[in-house]
C-alpha positions in Angstrom: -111.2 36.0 -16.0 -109.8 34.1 -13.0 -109.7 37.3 -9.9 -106.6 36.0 -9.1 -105.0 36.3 -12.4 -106.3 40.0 -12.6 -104.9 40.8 -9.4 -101.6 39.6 -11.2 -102.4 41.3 -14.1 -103.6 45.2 -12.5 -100.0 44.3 -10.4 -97.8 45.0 -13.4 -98.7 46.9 -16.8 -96.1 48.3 -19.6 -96.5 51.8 -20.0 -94.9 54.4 -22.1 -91.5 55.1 -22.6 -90.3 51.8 -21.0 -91.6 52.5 -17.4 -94.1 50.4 -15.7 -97.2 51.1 -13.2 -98.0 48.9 -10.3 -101.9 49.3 -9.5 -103.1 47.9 -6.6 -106.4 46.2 -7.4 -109.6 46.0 -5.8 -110.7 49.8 -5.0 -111.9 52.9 -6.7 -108.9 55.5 -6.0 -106.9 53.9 -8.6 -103.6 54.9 -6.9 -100.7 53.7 -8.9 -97.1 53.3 -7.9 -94.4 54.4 -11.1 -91.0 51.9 -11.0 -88.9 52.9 -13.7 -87.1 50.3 -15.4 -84.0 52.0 -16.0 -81.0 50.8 -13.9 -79.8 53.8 -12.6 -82.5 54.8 -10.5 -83.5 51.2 -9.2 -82.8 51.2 -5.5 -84.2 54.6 -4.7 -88.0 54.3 -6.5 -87.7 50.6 -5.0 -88.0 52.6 -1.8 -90.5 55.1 -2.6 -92.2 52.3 -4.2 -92.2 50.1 -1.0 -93.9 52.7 1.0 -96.6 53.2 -1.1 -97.5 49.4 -1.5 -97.1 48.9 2.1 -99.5 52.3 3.3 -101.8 50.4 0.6 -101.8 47.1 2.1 -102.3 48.3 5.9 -105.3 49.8 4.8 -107.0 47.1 2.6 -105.7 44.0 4.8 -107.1 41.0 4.4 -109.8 39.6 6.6 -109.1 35.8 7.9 -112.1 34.6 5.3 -109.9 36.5 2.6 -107.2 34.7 3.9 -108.5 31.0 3.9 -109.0 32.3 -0.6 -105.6 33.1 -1.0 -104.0 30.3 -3.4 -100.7 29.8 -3.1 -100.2 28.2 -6.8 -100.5 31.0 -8.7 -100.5 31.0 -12.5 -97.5 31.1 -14.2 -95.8 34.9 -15.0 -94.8 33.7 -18.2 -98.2 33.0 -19.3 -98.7 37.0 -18.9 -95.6 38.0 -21.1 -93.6 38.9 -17.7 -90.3 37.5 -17.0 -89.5 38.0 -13.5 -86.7 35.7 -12.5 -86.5 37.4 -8.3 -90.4 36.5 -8.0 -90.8 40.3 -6.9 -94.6 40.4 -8.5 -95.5 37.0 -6.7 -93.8 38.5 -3.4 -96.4 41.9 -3.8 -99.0 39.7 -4.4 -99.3 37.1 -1.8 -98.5 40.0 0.8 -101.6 41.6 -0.1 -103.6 38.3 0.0 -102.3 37.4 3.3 -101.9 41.4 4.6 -98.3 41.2 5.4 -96.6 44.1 5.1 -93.7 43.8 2.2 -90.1 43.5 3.8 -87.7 46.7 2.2 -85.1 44.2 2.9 -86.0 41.6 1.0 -87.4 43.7 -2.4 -83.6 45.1 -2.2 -82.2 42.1 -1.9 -83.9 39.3 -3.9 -81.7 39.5 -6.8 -78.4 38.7 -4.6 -76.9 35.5 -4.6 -76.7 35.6 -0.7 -80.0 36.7 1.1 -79.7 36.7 4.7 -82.0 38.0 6.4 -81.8 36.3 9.9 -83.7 38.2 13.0 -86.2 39.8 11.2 -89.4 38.6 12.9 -90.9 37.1 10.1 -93.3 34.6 11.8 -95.0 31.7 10.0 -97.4 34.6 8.0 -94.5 36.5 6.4 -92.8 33.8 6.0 -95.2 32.5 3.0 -95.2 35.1 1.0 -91.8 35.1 1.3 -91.3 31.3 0.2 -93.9 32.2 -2.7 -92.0 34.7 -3.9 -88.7 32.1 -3.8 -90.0 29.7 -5.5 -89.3 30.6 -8.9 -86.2 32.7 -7.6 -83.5 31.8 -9.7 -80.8 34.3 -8.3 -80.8 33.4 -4.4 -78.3 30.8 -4.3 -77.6 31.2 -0.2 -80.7 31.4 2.2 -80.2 32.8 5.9 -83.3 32.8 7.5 -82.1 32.1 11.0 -83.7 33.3 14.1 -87.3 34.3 12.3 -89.8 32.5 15.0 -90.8 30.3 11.9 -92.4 27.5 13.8 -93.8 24.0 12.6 -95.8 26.1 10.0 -93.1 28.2 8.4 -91.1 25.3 8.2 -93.8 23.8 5.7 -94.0 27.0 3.6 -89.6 26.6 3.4 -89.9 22.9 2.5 -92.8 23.4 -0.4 -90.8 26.1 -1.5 -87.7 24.3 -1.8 -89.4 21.4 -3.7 -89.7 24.0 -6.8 -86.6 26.0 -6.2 -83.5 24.5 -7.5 -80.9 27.0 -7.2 -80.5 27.2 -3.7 -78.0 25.0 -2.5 -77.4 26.6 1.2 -80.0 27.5 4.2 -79.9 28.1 7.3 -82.9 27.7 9.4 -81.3 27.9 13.1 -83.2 28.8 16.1 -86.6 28.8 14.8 -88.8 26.6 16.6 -89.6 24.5 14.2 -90.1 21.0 16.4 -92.0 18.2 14.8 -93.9 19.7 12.7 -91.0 21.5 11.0 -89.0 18.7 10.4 -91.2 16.3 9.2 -92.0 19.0 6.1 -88.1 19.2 5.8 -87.4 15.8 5.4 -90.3 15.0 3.3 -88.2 17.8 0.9 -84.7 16.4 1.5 -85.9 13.0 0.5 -86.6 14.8 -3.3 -84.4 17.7 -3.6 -81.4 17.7 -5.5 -80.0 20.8 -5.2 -78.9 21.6 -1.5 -75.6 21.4 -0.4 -75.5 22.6 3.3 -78.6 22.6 5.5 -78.2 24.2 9.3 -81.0 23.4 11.9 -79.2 24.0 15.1 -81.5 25.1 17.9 -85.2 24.3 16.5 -86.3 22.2 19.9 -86.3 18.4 18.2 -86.4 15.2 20.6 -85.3 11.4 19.8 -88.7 11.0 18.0 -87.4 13.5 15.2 -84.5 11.4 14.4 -86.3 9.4 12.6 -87.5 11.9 10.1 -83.8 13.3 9.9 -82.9 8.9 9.1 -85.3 8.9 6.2 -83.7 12.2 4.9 -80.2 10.9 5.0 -81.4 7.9 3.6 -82.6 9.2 0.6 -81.3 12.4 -0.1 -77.8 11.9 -2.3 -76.4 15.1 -2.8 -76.4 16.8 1.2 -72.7 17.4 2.2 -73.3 19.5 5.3 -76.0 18.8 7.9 -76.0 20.8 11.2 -78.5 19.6 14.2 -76.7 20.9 16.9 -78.0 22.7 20.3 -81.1 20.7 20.0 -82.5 18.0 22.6 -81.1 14.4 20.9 -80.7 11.6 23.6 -79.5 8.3 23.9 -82.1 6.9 21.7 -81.6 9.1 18.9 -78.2 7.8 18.8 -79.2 4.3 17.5 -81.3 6.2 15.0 -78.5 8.4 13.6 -76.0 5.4 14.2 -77.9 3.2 11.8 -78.1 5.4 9.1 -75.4 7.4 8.6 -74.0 3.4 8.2 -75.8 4.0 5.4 -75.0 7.5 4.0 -72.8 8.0 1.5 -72.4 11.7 0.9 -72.7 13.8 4.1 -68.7 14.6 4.5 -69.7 17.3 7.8 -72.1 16.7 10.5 -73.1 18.9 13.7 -74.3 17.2 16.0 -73.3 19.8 19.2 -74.6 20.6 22.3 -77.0 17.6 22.4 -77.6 14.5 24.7 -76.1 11.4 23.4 -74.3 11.2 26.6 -72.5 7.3 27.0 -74.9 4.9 25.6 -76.2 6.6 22.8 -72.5 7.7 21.7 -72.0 4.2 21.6 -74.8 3.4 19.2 -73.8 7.0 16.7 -70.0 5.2 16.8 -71.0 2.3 15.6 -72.6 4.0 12.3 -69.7 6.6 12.0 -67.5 3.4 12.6 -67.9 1.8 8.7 -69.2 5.5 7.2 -66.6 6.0 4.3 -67.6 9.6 3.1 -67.8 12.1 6.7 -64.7 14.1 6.7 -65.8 16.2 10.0 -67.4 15.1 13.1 -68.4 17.5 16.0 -70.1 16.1 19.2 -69.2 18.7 21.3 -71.0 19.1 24.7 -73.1 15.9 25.0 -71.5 14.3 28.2 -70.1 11.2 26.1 -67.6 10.7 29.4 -65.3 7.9 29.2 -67.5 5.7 27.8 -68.2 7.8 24.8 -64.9 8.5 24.4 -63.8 4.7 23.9 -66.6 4.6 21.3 -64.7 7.5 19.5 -61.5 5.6 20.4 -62.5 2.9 18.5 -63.9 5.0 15.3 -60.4 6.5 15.0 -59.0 2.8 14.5 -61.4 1.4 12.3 -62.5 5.0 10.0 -59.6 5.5 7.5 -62.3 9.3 6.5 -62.2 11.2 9.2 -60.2 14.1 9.4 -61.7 16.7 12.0 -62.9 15.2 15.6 -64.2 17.6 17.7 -65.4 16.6 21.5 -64.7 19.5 23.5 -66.2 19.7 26.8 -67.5 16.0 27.3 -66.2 15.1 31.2 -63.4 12.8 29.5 -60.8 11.6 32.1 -57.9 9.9 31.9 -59.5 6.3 31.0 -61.2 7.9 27.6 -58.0 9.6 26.9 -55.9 6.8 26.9 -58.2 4.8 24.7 -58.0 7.6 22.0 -54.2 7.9 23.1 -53.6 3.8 21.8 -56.2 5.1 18.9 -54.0 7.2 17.2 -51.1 5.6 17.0 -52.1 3.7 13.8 -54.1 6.3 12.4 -52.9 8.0 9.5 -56.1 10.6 8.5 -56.8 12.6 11.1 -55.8 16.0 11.3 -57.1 17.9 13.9 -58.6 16.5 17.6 -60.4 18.8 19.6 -60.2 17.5 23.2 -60.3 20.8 25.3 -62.3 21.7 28.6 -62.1 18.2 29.4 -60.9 16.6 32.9 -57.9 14.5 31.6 -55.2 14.4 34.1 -51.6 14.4 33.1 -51.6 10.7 32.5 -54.1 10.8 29.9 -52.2 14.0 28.3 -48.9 11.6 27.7 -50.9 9.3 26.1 -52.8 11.5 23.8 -49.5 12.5 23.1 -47.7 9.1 22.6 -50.4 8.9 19.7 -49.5 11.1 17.5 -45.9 10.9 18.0 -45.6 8.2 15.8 -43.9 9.8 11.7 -46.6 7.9 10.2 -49.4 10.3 11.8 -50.8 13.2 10.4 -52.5 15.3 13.2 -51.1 19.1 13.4 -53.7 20.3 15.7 -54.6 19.4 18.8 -56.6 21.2 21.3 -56.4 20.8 24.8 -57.2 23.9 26.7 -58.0 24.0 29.7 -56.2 21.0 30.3 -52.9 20.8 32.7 -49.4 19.7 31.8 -46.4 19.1 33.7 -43.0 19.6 32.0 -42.2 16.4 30.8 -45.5 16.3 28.5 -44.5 19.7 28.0 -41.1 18.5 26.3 -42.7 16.1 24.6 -44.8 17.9 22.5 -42.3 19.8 22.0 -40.1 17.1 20.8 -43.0 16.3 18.1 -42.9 19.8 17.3 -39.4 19.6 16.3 -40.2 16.7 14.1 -42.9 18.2 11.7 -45.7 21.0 12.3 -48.2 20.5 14.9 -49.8 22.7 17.2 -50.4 21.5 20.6 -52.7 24.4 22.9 -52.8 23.5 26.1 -53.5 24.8 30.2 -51.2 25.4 32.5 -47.7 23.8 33.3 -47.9 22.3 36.8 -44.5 21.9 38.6 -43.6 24.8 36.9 -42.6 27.5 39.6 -39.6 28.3 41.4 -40.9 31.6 43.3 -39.8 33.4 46.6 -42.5 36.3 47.7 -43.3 37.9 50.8 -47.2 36.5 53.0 -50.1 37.8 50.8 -51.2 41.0 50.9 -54.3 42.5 49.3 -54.2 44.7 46.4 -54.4 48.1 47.1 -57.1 50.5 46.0 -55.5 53.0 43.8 -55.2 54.4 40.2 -56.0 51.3 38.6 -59.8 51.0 40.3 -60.5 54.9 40.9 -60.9 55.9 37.3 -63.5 54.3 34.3 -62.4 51.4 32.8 -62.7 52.9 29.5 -59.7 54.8 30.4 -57.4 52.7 31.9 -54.7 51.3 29.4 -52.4 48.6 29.2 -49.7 51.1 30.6 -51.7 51.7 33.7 -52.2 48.2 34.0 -48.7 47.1 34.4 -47.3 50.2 35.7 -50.1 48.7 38.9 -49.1 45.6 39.1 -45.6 46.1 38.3 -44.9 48.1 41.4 -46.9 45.9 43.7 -44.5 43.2 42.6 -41.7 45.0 44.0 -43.5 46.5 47.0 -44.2 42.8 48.0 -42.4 41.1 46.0 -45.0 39.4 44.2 -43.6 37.0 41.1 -46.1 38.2 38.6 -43.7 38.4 36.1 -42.0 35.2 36.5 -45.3 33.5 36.4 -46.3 35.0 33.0 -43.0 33.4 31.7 -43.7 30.1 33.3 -47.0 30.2 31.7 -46.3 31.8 28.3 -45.0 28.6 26.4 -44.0 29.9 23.2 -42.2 32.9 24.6 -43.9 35.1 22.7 -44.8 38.0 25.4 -48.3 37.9 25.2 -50.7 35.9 26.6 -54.3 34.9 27.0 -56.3 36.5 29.4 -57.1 33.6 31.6 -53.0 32.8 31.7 -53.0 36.3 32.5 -55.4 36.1 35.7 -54.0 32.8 36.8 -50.4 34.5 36.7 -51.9 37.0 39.2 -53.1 33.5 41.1 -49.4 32.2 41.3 -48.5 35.1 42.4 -50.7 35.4 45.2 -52.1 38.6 44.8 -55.4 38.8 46.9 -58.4 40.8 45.6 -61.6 42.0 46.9 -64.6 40.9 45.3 -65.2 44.4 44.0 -61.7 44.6 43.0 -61.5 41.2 41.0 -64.9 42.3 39.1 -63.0 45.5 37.9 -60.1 43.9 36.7 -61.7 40.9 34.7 -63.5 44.1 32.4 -60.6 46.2 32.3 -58.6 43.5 31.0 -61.6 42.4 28.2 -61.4 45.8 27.3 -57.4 45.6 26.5 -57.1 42.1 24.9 -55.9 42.7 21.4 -56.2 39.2 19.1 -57.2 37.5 22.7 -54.2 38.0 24.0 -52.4 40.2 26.0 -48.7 41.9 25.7 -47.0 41.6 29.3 -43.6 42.7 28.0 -43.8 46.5 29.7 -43.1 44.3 33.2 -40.0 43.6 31.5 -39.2 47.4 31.6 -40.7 48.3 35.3 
């Protein structure tokens, strides 16, 4: 008999009265491990059982030579007259061939329909006996395996794994090193597997000469709605890659392509795909210094792509040039929903005409992001003439222009019983009790600046409203001083935002 087939077969016998003995082959003790099969007592012999396997397997690990034997095409269970649809068997197995020790984790939780089990410091090793025992998995339908130091090699055990296994239709393999090596295995897999839905590989070190693996993928695989490559190291030339084929694609409807380095000329070439791409529904480029180059590239995607409906380019050194193209964009659009354009350097001129855009009844956009960025009061009152139109939610910086304040020269906060006792004990009381009567000691406008600066009226506000009311208001800090603050007021936020209304009272 095949040694491998009686290494499956000494794994799992039928005893009496419906229970079942694991024996571990290859020794003289004969030590056995009982699992009952009743369902009442699962979880805990699962445990006691996992001890004894894994005591086992440190003391008959494999040598490398064993190793180099171990066949990862093992014989069908079926063929044995075992079922086992979580691949529990196959999982014992191939850690005793490659002298892994069994994860508890994952013999608890192979039978759920979402297995995460990111940061677990699987490595390439335990990685493979994990894919082996996924392969014929047929109740995982959600893979997190984030953050597991996988490299190019586990990334080949995922891909050949996912070539049999047709049930999982999400993974996420963030932060795992994968590089080239990694990707090429995955995209060899994409290009034939029909069954995922939503693939994350944000952070696993690819360059411009990956693109062209992720292309062919895109290219061929027809049934990928959700592809994330952000925080990886994309440039301009990767771009033209991407640019060309998600021409092409017809059913990603999200991509993440984040905290990369597309910067001008390579957001150019990506437009010019995304420009005649009829299926994407979600676009985030997000941190990849498009400037205002890139941002007339987006400017003209807006115009010409009747899909998109999320646009996200956050933090990209836009100025008022960019913003004005996307501002004469969105006049004639009439699908896009939400614009993400915080954290960028537009000046109030480019803030009118991002707001001129979607003034118009026949657009559609109800939020739009711009934090970070300054207003003056007549943008100010024209959002909120849109507003009074239809719903739309405009977030925004600070109104400039915006205070009529008297107070005495500056004078330095004084040390006292806001700084003198831990910060885990101050409360929002203290707080404003402080500041409230340094306003009136030196008549410091703290509370008129939170009212400038809360533009709903709402009486609470964010915490960086919060400091830069303190700004306005000229209260002067010590180093020491501002440090002590900034955590005492992270330790009071409540929903991100602060309540000021006990100044009201003081």
């Amino acid at each position: 008999m095949d040694p491998i087939a009686e290494d499956e077969e000494s794994i799992e016998k039928p005893g009496e009265n419906g229970s079942t003995h694991e024996k571990i082959a290859g020794g003289d003790s004969g030590e056995d491990i009982a699992t009952s099969s009743e369902e009442g007592n699962g979880e805990e012999e699962e445990e006691e059982d996992f001890d004894n396997v894994s005591k086992l397997y440190r003391e008959r690990a494999v040598t490398p030579n064993q190793e180099e034997q171990f066949d990862t095409d093992l014989e069908n269970e079926e063929e044995n007259g075992v079922y086992d649809p979580t691949g529990r068997r196959a999982y014992l197995l191939a850690c005793k061939k490659l002298g892994s020790i069994p994860v508890s984790y994952f013999l608890r939780h192979m039978q759920d329909e979402v297995l995460s089990m990111c940061h677990h410091g699987l490595g390439s090793q335990g990685v493979a006996a994990l894919a082996h025992a996924l392969q014929n998995n047929t109740c995982v339908l959600t893979l997190d395996l984030s953050d597991n130091w996988l490299e190019g090699e586990g990334g080949e055990h995922i891909a050949e794994m996912l070539k049999e296994n047709c049930y999982i239709t999400d993974l996420n393999i963030s932060d795992n090193k994968l590089g080239s090596r990694g990707m090429a295995a995955i995209s060899k897999m994409l290009q034939d597997n029909n069954s995922l839905r939503s693939i994350i590989l944000s952070g696993n070190e690819f360059s411009d000469q990956d693109a062209s693996h992720v292309a062919a993928a895109m290219n061929e695989n027809v049934q990928l709605v959700e592809l994330n490559l952000s925080n990886n190291n994309f440039g301009e030339k990767a771009g033209e890659i991407l640019g060309a084929s998600l021409g092409e694609n017809e059913t990603l409807e999200e991509l993440d392509l984040s905290w990369n380095a597309f910067r001008q000329s390579g957001a150019v070439q990506l437009c010019k795909g995304i420009t005649v791409n009829t299926r994407l529904r979600k676009l985030d480029l997000s941190m990849n210094g498009l400037g205002n180059e890139g941002a007339i590239a987006i400017a003209d995607v807006i115009k010409q792509n009747n899909a998109l409906q999320e646009i996200y380019i956050s933090y990209n050194r836009i100025g008022n040039s960019g913003a004005m193209a996307l501002g004469k964009a969105l006049e004639t659009n009439e699908t896009l929903k939400v614009l993400k354009l915080d954290h960028n350097p537009i000046g109030i001129e480019g803030v009118t005409a991002i707001l001129q855009g979607i003034y118009p009844a026949n657009s559609v956009v109800s939020d739009l992001d711009l934090s970070a960025v300054e207003i003056d009061k007549e943008t100010r009152s024209l959002y909120k003439e849109i507003q009074a139109s239809r719903s739309v939610t405009v977030r925004h910086g600070p109104v400039i222009g915006d205070y009529n304040l008297k107070w005495k020269p500056k004078k330095r906060f004084p040390e006292g019983q806001l700084f003198m006792v831990p910060i885990e004990k101050v409360t929002q009381a203290t707080l404003m009790s402080v500041i409230a009567k340094y306003s009136e000691d030196y008549s410091a406008p703290v509370l008129e600046a939170l009212v400038s600066l809360d533009t709903e009226n709402v009486g609470r506000v964010g915490k960086a409203t919060f400091m830069e009311a303190l700004k306005v208001a000229e209260i002067r800090f010590t180093d020491d001083q501002k440090e002590a603050l900034d955590n005492i007021v992270d330790t009071l936020f409540t929903e991100e935002t602060l309540d000021y209304s006990p100044l009201k009272q003081n």
